[in-house]
KERO-748198 format. One line per 5 residues: number of its first residue (from 1); their letters; for each residue x negated, y negated, z of N, C-alpha, C, CB. Coordinates in pm, 1 decimal, m for minus. Each point is the difference from the previous one (the first is absolute). Glycine has a CB too. Layout:
! KERO-748198
NUM = A = X Y Z X Y Z X Y Z X Y Z; ...
END
This chain:
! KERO-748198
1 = XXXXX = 253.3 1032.6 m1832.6 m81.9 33.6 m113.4 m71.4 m122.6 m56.7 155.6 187.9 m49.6; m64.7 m284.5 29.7 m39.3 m171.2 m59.9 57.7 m89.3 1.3 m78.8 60.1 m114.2; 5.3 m155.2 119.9 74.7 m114.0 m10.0 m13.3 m105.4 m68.4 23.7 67.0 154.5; 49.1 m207.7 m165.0 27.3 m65.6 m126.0 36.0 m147.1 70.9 95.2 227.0 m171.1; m210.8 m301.6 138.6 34.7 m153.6 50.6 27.5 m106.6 m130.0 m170.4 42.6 225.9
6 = XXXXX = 298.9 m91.8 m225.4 79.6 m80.5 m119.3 m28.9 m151.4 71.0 228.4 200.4 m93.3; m322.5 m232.8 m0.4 m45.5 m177.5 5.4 113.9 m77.1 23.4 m179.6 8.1 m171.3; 256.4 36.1 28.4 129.5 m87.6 m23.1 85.2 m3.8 122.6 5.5 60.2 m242.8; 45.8 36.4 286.9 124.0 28.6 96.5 m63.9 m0.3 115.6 149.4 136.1 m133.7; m269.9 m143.4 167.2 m88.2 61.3 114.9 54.9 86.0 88.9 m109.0 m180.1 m7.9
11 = XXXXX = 143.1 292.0 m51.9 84.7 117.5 63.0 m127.5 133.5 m12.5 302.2 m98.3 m98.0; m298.1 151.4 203.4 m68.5 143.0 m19.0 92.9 133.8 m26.6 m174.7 m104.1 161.1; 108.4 159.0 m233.4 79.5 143.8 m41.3 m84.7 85.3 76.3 91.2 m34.8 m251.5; m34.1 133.9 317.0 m95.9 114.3 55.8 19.3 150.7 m76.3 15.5 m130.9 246.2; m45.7 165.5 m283.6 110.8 125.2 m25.3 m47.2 131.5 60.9 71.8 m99.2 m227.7
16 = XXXXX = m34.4 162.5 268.2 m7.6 115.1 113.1 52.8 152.5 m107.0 86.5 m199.6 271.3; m136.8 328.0 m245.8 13.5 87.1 m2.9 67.9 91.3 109.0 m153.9 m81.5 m142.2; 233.2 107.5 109.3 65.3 60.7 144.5 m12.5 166.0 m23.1 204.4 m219.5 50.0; m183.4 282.1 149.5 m59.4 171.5 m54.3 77.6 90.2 m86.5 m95.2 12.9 211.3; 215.8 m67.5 m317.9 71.6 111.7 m23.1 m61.2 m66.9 m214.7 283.7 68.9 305.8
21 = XXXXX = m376.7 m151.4 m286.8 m67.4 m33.3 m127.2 63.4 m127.7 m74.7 m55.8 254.1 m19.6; 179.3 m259.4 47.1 81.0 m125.2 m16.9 m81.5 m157.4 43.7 218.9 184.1 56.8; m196.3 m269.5 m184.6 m79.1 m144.3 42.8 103.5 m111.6 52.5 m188.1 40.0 m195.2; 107.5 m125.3 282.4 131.3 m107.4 46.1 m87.8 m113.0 m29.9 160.9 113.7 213.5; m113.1 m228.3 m213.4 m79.1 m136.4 m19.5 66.6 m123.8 77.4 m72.0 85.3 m240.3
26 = XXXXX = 6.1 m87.2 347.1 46.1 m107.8 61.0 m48.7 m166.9 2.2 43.3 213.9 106.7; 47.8 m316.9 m157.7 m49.5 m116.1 m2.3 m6.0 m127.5 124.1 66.8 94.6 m225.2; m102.5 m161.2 257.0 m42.6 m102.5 101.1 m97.3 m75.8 m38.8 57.8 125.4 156.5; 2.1 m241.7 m32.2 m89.4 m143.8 m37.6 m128.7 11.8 50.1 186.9 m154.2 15.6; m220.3 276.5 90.1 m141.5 m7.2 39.0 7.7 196.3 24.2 m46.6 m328.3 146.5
31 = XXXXX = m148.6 317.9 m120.0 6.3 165.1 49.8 m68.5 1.2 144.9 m29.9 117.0 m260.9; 54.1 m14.8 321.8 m57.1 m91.2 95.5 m29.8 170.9 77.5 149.8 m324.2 7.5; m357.4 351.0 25.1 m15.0 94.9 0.8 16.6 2.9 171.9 m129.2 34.4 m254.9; 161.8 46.6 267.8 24.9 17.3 178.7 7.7 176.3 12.6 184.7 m268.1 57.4; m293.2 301.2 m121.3 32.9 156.7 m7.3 m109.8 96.5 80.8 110.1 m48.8 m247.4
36 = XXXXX = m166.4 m57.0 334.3 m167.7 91.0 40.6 m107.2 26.9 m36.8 95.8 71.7 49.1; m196.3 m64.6 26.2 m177.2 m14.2 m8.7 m10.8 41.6 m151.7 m98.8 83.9 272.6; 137.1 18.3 m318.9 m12.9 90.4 m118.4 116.8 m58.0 m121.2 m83.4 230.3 176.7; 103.3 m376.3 m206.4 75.8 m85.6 m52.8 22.8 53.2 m152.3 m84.4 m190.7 169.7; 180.6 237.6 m245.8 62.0 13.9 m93.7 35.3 m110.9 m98.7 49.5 162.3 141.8
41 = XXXXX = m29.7 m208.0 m99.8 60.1 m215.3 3.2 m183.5 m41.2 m38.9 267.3 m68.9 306.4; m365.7 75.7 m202.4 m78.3 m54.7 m62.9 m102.9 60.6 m107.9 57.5 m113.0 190.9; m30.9 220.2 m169.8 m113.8 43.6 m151.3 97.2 m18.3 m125.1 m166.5 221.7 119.4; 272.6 m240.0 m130.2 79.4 m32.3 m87.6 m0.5 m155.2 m52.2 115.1 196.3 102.5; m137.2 m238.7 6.4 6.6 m158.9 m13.8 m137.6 m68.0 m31.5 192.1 2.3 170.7
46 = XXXXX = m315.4 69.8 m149.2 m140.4 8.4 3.5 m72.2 56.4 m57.4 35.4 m33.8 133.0; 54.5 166.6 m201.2 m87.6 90.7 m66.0 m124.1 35.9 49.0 101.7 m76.5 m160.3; m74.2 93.3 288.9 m132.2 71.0 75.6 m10.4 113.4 42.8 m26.8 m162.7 60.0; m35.7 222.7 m52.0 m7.0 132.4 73.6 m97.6 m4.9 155.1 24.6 118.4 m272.7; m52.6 m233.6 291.5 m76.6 m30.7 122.0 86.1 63.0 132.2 m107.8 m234.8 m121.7
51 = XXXXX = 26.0 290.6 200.3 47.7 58.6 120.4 7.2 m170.7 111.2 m141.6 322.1 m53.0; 238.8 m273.7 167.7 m19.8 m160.6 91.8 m137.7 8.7 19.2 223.4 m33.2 152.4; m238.0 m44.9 m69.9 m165.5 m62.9 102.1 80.3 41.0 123.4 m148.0 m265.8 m121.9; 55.8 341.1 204.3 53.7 m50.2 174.7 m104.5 m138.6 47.4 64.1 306.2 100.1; 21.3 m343.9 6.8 m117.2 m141.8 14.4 27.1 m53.3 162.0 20.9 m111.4 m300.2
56 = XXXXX = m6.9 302.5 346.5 11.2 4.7 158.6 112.0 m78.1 69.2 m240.2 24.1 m8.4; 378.7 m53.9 m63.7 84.5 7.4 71.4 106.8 64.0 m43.2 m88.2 m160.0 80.3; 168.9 182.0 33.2 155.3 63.7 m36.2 132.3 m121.6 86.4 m122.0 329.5 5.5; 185.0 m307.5 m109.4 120.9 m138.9 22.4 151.2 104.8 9.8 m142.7 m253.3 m198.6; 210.4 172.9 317.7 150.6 46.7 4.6 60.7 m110.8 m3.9 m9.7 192.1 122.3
61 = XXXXX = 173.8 m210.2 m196.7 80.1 m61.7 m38.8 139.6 43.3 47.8 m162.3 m47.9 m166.2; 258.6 m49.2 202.7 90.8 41.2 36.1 125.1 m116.1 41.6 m175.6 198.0 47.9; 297.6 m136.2 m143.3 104.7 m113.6 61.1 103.3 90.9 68.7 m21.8 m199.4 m194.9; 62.6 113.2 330.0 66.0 82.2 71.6 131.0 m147.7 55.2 m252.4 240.8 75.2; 349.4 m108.7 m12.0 115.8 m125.3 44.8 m53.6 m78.9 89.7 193.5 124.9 m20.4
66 = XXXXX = m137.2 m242.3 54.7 m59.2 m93.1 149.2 68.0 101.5 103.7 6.1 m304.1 m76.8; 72.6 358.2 106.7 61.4 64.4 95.1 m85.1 93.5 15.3 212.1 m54.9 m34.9; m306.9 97.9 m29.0 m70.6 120.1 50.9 m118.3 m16.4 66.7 90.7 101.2 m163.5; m120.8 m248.6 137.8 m127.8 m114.7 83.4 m7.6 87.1 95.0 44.9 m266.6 m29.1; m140.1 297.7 149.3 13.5 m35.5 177.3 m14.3 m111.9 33.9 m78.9 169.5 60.2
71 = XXXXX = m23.6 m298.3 m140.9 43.5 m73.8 16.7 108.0 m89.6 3.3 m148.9 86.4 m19.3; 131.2 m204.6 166.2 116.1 m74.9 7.7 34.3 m79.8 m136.1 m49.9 m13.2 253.0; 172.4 m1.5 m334.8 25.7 m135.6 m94.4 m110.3 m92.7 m6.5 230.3 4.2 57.5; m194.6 m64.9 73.2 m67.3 m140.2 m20.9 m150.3 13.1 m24.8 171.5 m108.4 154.2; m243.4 189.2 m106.0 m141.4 28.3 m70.5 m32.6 33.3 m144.0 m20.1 70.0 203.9
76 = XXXXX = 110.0 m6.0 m272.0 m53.6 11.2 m162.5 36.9 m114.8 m77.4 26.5 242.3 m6.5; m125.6 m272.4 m101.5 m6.0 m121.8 m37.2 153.8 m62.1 m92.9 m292.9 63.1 10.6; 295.0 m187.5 m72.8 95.1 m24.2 m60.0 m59.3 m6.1 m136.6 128.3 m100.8 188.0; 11.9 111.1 m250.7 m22.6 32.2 m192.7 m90.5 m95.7 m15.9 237.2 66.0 m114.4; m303.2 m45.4 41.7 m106.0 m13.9 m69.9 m175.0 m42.5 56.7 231.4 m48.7 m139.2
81 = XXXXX = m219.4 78.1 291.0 m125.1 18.2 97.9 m24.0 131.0 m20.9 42.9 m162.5 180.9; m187.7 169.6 m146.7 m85.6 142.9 m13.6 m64.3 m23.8 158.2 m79.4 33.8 m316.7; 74.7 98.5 371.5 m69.5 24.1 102.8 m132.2 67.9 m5.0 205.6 m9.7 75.1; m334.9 m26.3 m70.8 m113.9 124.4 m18.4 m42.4 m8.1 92.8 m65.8 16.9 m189.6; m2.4 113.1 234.2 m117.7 2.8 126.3 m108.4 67.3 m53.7 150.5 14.4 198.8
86 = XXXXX = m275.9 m15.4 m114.3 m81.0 76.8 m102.1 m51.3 72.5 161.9 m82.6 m175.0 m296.0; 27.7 285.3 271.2 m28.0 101.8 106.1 m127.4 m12.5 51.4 142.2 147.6 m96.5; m221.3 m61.2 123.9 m120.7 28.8 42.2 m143.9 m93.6 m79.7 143.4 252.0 56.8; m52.1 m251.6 m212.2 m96.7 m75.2 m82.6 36.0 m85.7 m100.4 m113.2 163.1 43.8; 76.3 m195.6 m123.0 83.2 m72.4 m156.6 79.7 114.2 m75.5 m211.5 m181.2 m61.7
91 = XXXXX = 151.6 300.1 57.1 58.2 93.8 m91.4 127.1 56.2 81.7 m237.3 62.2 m127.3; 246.2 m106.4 212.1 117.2 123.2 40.9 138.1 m179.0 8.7 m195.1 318.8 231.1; 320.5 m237.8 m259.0 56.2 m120.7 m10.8 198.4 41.5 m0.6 m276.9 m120.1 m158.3; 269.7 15.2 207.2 192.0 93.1 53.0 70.1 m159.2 m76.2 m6.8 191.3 363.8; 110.4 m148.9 m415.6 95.4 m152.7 m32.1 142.2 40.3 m19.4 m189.7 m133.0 m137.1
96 = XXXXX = 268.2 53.6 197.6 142.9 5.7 m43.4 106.1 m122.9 m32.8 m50.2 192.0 131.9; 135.9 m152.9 m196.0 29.7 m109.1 m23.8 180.2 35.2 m19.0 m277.7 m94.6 m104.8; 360.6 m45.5 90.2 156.9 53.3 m31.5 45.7 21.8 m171.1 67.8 m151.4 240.0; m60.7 234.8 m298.7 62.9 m36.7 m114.2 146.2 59.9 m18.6 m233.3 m22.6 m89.4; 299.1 m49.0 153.2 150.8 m59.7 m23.8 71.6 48.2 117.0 9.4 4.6 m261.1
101 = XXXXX = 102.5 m59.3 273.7 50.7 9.4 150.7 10.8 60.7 99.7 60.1 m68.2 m85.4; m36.8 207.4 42.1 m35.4 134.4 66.6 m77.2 54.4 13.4 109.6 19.7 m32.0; m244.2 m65.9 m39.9 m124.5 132.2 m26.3 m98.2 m68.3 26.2 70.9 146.1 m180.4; m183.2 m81.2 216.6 m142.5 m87.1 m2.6 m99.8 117.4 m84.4 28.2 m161.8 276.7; m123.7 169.4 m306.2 m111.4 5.9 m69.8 m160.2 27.8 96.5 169.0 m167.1 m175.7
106 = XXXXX = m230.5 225.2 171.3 m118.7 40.3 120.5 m138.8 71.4 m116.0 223.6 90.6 263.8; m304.6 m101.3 m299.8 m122.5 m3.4 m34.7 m108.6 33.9 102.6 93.0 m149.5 m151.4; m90.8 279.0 166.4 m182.6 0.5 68.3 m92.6 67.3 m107.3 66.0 47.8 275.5; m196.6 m124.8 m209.7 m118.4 61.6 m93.3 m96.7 56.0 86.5 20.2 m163.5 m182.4; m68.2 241.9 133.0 m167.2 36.1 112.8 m44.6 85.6 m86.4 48.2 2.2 271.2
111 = XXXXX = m236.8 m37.2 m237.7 m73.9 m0.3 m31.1 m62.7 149.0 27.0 27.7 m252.7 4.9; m61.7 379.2 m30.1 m29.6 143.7 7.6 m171.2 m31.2 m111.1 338.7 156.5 26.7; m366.9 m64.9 68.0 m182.4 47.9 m35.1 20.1 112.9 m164.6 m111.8 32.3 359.4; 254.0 56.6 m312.6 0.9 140.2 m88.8 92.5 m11.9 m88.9 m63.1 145.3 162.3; 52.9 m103.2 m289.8 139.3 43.5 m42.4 63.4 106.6 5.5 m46.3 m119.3 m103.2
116 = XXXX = 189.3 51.6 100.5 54.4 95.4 12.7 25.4 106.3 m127.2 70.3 m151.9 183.5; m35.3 230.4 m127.2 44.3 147.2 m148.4 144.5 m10.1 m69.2 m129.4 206.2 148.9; 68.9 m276.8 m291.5 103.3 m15.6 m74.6 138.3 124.2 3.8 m208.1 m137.9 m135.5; 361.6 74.9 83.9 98.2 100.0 m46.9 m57.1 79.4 m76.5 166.5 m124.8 12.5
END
């Protein structure tokens, strides 16, 4: 419903409405919007009602175990190296990287003529 940033404490209050009408208020040192194209977090934080921009690409993200690699070990990089390649052109673009002992991290981007049809 709203929220509440304290200078002093630099703590955020969120407070939420839940479906049975009951309010909750949750506090933290940060907010942090990770909620999708259609961001809740940021028109709140922005007071916008602005729709996104498309700007012809679509991005996938993903952390997965090292055991699930096909690649061999010794080819994925070490903590704190990044691997990128870039494809056909500048816009299209693959990267991975380790973040923390077990897992690595993989980023591709590419570049599309159309958009796609929003949720």
């Amino acid at each position: 419903q709203k929220y509440e940033v304290d200078e002093l404490t630099r703590k955020v209050s969120v407070y939420f409405k839940l479906a049975d009408g009951s309010e909750k208020v949750v506090q933290a040192k940060c907010l942090i919007g990770a909620d999708g194209v259609h961001s809740t977090v940021r028109k709140f934080m922005f007071n916008s009602e602005t729709e996104p921009i498309f700007h012809n690409k679509v991005m996938f993200r993903a952390v997965l175990p090292k055991d699930t690699c096909p690649l061999p070990a010794a080819s994925l990089p070490e903590q704190g190296v990044q691997y990128t390649w870039s494809a056909s052109s500048d816009r299209d673009l693959f990267s991975f990287r380790e973040t923390g002992p077990d897992h690595f991290a993989f980023t591709a981007t590419k570049h599309i003529t159309a958009r796609p049809p929003l949720p």
